[in-house]
N, C-alpha and C positions, 0 to 999 in steps of 0.2 A: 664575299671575298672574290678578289678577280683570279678568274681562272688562267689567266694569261698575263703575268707579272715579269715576262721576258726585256720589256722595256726598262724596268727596274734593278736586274740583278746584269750581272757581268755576261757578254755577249755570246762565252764560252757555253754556260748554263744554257743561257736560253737557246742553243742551237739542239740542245742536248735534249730537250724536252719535246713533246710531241707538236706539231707543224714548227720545228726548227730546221735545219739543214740536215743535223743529223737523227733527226725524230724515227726518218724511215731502219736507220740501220737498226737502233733501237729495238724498233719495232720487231728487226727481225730477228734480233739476240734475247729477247727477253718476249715472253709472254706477257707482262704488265712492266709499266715502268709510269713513274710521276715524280711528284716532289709535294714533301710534307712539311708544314711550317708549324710556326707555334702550337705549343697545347698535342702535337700530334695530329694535328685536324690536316686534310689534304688540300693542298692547293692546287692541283694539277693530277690526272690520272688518264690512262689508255693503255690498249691492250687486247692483244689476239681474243684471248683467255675468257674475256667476258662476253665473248660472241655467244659462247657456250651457255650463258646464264642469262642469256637475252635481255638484258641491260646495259644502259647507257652509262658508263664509266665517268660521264661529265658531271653526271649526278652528285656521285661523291664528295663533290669540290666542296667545303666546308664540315666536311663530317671526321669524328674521328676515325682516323683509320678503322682500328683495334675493335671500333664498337659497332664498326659498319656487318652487314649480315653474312660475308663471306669470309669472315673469320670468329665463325660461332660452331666449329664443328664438335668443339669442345670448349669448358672452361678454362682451360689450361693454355687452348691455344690462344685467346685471346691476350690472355695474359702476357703470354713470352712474347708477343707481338707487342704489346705496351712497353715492354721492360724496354725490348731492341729496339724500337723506336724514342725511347728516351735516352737510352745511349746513344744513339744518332748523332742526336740534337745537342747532345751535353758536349760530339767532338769523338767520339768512339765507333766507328770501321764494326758494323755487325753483319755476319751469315750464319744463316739458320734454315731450317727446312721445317715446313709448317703445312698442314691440309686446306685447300681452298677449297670452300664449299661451294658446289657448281649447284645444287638444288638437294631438295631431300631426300635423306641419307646415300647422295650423293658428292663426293668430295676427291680432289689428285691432290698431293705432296706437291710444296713448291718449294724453290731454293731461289730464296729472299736472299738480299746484299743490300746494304743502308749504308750510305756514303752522306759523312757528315758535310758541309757545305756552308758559307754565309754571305751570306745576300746584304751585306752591310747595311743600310737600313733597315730589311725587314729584318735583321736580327738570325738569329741559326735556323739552319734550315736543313735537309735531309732527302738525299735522292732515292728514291726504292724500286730496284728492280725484281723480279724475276723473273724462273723460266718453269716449265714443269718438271718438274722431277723423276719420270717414269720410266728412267732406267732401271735396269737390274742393280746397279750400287746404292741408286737412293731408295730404291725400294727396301734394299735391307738396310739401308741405313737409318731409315723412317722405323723398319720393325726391329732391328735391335734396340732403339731409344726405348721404344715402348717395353719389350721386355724388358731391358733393365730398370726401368722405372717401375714397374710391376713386380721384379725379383726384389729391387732396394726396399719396395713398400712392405712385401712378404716376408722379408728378414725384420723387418720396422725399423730400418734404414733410413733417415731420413737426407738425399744427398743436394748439395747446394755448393753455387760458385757467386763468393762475395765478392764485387768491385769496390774497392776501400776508398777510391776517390768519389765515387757518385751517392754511397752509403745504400745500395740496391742491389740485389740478390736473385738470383736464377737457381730456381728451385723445383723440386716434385712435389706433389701432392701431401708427401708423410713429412715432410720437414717441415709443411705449416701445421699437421695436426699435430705432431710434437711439442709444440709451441705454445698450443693451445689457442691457433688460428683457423680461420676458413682456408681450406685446401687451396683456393685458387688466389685467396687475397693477395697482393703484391708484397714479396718479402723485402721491406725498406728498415733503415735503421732504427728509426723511433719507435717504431711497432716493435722490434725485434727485441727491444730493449725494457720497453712496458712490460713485457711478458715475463723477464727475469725476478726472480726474487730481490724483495730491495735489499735484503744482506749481501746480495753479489753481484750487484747489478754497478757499484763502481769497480768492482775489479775486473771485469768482462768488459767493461767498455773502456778500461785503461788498455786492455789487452788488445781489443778491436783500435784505439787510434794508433797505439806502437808496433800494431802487426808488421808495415810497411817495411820498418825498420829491422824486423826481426824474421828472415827468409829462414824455412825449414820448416820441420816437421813440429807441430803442437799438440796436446789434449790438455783439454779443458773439460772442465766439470763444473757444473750451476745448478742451481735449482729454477723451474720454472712452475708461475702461478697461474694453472688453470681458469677460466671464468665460472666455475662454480666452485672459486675459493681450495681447489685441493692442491698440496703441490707434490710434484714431482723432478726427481731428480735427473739432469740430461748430459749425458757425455760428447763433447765436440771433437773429432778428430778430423785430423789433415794436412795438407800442407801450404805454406805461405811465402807465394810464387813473384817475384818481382815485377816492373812492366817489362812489356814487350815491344815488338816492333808495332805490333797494331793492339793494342791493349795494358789498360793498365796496372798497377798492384793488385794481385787478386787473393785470396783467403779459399781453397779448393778445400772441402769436407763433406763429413756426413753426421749425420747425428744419430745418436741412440736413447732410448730409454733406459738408465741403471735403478731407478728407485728401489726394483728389489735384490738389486746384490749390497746397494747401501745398505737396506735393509739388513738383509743376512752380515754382513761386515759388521755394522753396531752391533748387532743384536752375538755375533763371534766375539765381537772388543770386549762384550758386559759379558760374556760368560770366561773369559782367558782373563778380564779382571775379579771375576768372583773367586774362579780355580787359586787366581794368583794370591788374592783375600785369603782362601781358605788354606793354601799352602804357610802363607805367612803366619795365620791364625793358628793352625795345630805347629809350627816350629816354634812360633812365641810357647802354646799351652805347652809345648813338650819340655820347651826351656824353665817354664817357670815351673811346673811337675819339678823338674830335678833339683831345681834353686829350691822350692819349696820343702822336699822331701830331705834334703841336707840341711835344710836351717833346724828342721823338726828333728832331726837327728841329732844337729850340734847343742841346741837349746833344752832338750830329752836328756842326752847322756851328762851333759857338765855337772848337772844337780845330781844324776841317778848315783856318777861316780862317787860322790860325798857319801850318799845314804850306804851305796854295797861296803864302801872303806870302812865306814862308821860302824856299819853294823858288822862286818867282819870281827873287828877291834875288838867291840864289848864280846862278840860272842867266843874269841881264841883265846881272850886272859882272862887275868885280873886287871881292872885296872882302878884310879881311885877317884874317890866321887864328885872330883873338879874336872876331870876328864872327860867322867861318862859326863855330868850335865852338860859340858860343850858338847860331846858326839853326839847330844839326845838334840839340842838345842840348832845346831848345824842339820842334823836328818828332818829334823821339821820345818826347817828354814826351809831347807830345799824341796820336800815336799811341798810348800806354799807354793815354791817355785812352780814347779810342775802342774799343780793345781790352776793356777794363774792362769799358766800358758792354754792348758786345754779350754779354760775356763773364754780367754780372749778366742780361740778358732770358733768355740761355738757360738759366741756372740759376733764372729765374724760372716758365720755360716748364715745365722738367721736375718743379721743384717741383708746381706746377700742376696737371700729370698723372700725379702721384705716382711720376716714374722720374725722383728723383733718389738715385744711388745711392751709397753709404757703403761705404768698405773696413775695417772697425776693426780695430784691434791695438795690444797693450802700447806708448806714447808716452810719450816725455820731455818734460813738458809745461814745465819749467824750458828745456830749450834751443829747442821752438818757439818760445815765447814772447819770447824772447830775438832770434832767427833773425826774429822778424816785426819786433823795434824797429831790428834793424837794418837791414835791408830798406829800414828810411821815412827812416833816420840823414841821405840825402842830403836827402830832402825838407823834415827839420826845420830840418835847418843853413839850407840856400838861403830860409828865411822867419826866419832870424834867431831860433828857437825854442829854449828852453832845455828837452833833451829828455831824460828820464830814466827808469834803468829799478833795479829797486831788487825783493830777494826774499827769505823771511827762510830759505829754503832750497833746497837743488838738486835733491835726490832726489823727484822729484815724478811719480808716471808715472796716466797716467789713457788709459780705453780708447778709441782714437778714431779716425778717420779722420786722419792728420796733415795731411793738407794741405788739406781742408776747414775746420778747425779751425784754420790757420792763418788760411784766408780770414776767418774770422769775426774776428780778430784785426785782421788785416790793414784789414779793412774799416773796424772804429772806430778804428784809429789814425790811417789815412787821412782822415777824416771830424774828428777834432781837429784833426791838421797844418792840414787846407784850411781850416777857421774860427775859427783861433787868429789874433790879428795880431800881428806881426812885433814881440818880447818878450816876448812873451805865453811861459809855460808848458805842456809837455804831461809828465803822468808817466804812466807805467806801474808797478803793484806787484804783485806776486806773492805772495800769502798761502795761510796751510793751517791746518786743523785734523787731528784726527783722519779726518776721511771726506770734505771738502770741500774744493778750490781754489780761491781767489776772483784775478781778475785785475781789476784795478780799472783805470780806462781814463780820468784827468782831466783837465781842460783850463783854461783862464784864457780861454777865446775868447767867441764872439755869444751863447754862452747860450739856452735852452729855454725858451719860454710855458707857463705852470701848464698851460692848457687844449690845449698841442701834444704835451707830456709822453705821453698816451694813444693818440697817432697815431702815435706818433716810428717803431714797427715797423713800419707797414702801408705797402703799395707806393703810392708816388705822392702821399704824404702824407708828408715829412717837414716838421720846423719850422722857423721864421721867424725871420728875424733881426729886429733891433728896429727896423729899419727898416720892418718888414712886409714884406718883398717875400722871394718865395720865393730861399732859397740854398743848398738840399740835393738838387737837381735829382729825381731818379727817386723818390729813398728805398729803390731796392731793394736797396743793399748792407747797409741795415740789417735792413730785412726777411730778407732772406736770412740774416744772420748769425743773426738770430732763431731762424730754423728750423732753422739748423745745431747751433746749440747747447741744443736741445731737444732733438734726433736724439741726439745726445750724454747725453740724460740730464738735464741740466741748466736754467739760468736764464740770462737776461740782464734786466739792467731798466738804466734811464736816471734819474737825476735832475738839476735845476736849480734855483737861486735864483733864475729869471727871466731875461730879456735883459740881457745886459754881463755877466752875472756864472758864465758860466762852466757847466760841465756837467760829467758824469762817467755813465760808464757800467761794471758790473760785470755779469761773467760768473761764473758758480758751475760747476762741474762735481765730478761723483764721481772721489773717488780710485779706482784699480786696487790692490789687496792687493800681489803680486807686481811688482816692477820688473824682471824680468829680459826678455832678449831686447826694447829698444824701439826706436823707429822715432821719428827728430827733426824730421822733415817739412825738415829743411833741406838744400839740395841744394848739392852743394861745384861751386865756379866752376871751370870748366874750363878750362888753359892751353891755348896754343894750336899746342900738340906731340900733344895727348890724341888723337885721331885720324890721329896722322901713318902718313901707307904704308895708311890703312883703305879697301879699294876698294870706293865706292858707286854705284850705279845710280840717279840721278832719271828715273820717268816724269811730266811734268807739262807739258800742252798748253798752260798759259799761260805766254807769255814770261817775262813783268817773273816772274811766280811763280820759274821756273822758275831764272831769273839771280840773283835773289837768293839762295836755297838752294843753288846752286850755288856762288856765291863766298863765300857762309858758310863751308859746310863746307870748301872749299878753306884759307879764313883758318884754319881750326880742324890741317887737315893732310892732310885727305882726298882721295884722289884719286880724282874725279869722271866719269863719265860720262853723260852727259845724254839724254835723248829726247823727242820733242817728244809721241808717242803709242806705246799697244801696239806698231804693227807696228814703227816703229825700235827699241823695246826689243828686240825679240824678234831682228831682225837683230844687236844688239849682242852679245846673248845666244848667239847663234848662229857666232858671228867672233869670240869667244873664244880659241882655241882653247885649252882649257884653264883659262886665269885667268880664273873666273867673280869676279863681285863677289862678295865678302863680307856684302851687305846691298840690298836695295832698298828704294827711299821711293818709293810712285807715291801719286798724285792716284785720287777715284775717279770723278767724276762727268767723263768726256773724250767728246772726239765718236768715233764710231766702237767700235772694243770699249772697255767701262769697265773700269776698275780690278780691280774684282771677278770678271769673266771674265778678265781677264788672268793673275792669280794662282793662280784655281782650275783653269785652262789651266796653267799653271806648276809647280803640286802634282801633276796627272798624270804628269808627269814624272820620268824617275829622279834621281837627284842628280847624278851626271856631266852630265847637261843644263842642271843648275838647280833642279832640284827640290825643293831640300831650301835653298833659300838664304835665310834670315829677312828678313822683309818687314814694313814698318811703311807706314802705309796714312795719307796726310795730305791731310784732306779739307777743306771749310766746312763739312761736313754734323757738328752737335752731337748729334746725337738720340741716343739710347741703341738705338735700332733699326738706325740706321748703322751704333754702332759693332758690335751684336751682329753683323749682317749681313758687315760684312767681319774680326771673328775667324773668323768660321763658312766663310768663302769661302778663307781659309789665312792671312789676317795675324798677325803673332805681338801686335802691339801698335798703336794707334790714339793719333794725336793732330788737333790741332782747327787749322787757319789762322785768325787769322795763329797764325805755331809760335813759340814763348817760347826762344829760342836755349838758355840754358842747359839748360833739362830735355829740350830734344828730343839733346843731346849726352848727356845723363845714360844716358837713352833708348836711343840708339844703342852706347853702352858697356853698358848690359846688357844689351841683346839680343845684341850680340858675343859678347859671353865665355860668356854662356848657350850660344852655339852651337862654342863653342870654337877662336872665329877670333885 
């Protein structure tokens, strides 16, 4: 490159430059002075300054400035020497004050000035002078830089001044290691930009071309991806300064590192959304407790009022024997009542805690189904209901639980009868395909809301009569029935044309291949010879219990022995002599020895004493841990108070014969 291009650029330059007219004055205003051409390389250079480092300044002529060896005092200075020299050239007026290295660990502060320039063919070009800086102002002006660059580093500050036209940045050392750059690498835009997370990386750079447009104060927040893949979160603040007389739109900031207050902030958000979970969760639990404990009260007292009225009645007069059989026939209705209800919580309960248990096997689903409309035969008559049941065949067996699978029947017939008005229609049909049974369950009665239609299975949510007012008390017979017959394999679904017009609900279940060996869920009525001469043992510490069950099975044929607790059974047991009962039915929960030590006391025993005499264990306790607890203790079989007269006779005949009495 010609060191001497004077004849090429405008006459003014070349006077300006060293052996020009005004080269001497120059010389004596500035320590170094030249001109730098493309790429930054020097085209021209001289100067007091270099006397000192005993080298020939002409040397330089084709080298990059920036890269030459008197601007290596640091990596940093190199660098801010590259930047201002590219401003230069791009048209940008820069002063700075930088160390010129005179030899090792030798170096003076100099105060550069870069006067852009264009040499019309050679293209832009760049004057640099300076002078030394060894006054008392640049001297601290050179050591405030550095402090604060050392303070900005020490906070983890990283501070920087963006040029929005050239996409080039003037920085310290912590704003590239922020970035996840080399300290001294040149902060330009595509770099700065590679660095962002690509989830933010177009909205930081919408923000960096509109800055220009947008003078004030900003913070911005991004993520930025490390080169070993980690990322971190980075806060931008500053302000964005318009051009000036010698410079143009610029972006003034600093950066920080926030990853861990993000941190802590999610990690604050997930716990004030858990509190607020949890807040929400005990006012629902506390709402439905109250909604709960009132329905159980209203659905409690309706039936209890009948039984206290009824039995007030019989017990103040006389009255005459069409009476009492309604007051008798009304108090056991309602007891069913009550019965039902507690009977649906505990199958609520178990449901619940996943220990409700299923027995399946080959079922005649024609005579369940059949066995459950008659069941309801009295309830439809006594509301005046025209009640039918209709199937287009018999042989129908499918694998099931029978008597759960009754319940589920049982449930929605019951639930038509009760909301059907008196003329009203209830049918029952019985359909099949090749692999499918459909039980179809419809009514003429109050009829289902479109929008109650979706709740009609869920507890505590059933629908509304057209009145609005709630008439399906708990909803848990239907729910339940729900889950029975999904246990099952199958479907239930509900539909309606609205209020007044009636409802219908259908049950699907798989057919069983094989119909042999099944099981009808229906249980044959017992006369009242079926136990006659059968000698039983009641242990049960409650009176009124204990009388009842006693003149039961009396009614039934049984002859009866009674105890109030263990130690009189065990006296009875014992004065025998010889005729041991045939059976016992004790209680488990009694004052003194319980049930379950009495029995497991009792199986110690040889058979001559008792030992071997079948034993059915009749509790309140429903739980499936009861009942495990007392087969495990020696009961052969477990029922639930209050006891269903007919199955507990069914009951006690197969445990008999089982045992070969």
């Amino acid at each position: 490159m010609d060191a001497r291009p004077a004849a090429e650029i405008n006459d003014v330059l070349g006077q300006m430059l060293p052996g020009g007219l005004f080269g001497p004055l120059f010389a004596e205003a500035f320590d170094l002075c030249g001109l730098i051409g493309a790429e930054g390389r020097v085209v021209s250079m001289n100067g007091t300054i270099f006397e000192k480092t005993k080298s020939d300044p002409a040397l330089l002529a084709g080298q990059v400035l920036s890269e030459t060896v008197f601007w290596q005092s640091t990596e940093n200075t190199s660098a801010l020497l590259a930047a201002a020299v590219a401003d230069a050239l791009a048209g940008t007026q820069r002063r700075l004050v930088l160390d010129f290295r005179l030899g090792v660990n030798q170096s003076v502060p100099i105060e550069l000035f870069l006067f852009p320039v264009n040499a019309r063919e050679n293209g832009p070009m760049a004057i640099v002078a300076g002078r030394r800086s060894d006054t008392e102002f640049h001297d601290e002006e050179t050591g405030h830089y550095a402090e604060l660059t050392e303070a900005a580093g020490a906070a983890g500050a990283g501070l920087f001044v963006w040029d929005i036209e050239s996409g080039r940045a003037r920085s310290i050392p912590r704003t590239n290691e922020l970035l996840g750059m080399s300290p001294y690498e040149p902060l330009e835009y595509e770099a700065f930009i590679s660095a962002i997370h690509p989830d933010d990386r177009q909205r930081i750079a919408a923000f960096i071309k509109d800055a220009e447009n947008r003078p004030g104060r900003f913070d911005q927040e991004f993520r930025v991806v490390y080169p070993d893949g980690k990322t971190q979160w980075i806060q931008a603040l500053g302000k964005i300064v318009g051009a000036g007389e010698n410079s143009g739109p610029r972006i003034l900031g600093k950066l920080r590192q926030i990853t861990a207050e993000k941190t802590a902030a999610e990690e604050l958000s997930k716990i004030y959304e858990r509190e607020r979970k949890a807040r929400e969760e005990a006012t629902e639990a506390n709402r439905a407790k109250d909604f709960f404990l009132t329905l159980v009260s209203h659905e409690l007292r309706a039936p209890l009022n009948a039984i206290m009225g009824w039995s007030k009645i019989l017990l103040s007069k006389e009255v005459d024997d069409e009476t009492r059989r309604n007051a008798l026939e009304t108090i056991e209705r309602s007891a069913q009542v009550q019965a039902k209800l507690i009977n649906d919580l505990v199958d609520s309960a178990r449901v619940a805690s996943g220990k409700l248990r299923l027995e399946y096997r080959p079922t005649d689903l024609f005579k369940l189904v059949r066995g459950a409309v008659q069941a309801h035969q009295p309830a439809a008559t006594s509301r005046e209901l025209e009640f039918t049941f209709s199937a287009d065949r018999e042989d129908l067996v499918v694998f099931a639980d029978a008597n759960r699978l009754q319940q589920v029947f049982g449930n929605i017939i019951s639930n038509a009868i009760k909301f059907t008005e008196p003329g009203g229609k209830v049918s029952v049909e019985l359909t099949s395909d090749d692999s499918t049974a459909t039980v179809r369950i419809a009514d003429t009665g109050q009829g289902i809301k479109a929008d109650a239609l979706t709740a009609i299975f869920r507890q505590f949510s059933q629908g509304q009569s057209e009145s609005g007012k709630n008439s399906a008390g708990f909803g848990l017979g239907l729910s339940i029935a729900k889950i029975l017959a999904e246990r099952h394999g199958g479907t239930i679904t509900a539909e309606s044309d609205g209020p007044g017009r009636g409802s219908a609900f259908t049950v699907r279940l798989p057919l069983k291949d094989a119909p042999a060996a099944v099981s009808t869920g229906e249980q044959a009525r017992p006369d009242a010879r079926r136990l006659d001469g059968l000698k039983i043992l009641i242990v049960e510490d409650d009176p009124d219990s204990r009388e009842v069950l006693q003149l039961f099975l009396q009614q039934n044929g049984a002859d009866i022995h009674a105890a109030m607790d263990t130690k009189q059974a065990t006296a009875i047991l014992n004065g025998s002599n010889g005729r041991l009962p045939e059976l016992i039915i004790s209680d488990l929960a009694m004052p003194g020895e319980d049930g379950l030590s009495f029995i497991s006391r009792l199986r110690s025993l040889d058979a001559d004493s008792g030992g071997a005499i079948p034993a059915i264990a009749l509790s309140a306790f429903t739980s499936e841990q009861s009942r495990d607890e007392a087969l495990a203790a020696g009961f052969q079989r477990y029922a639930t108070k209050p006891f269903d007269p007919e199955p507990l006779v069914a009951l006690i005949l197969e445990l008999t014969k089982q045992s070969g009495s």
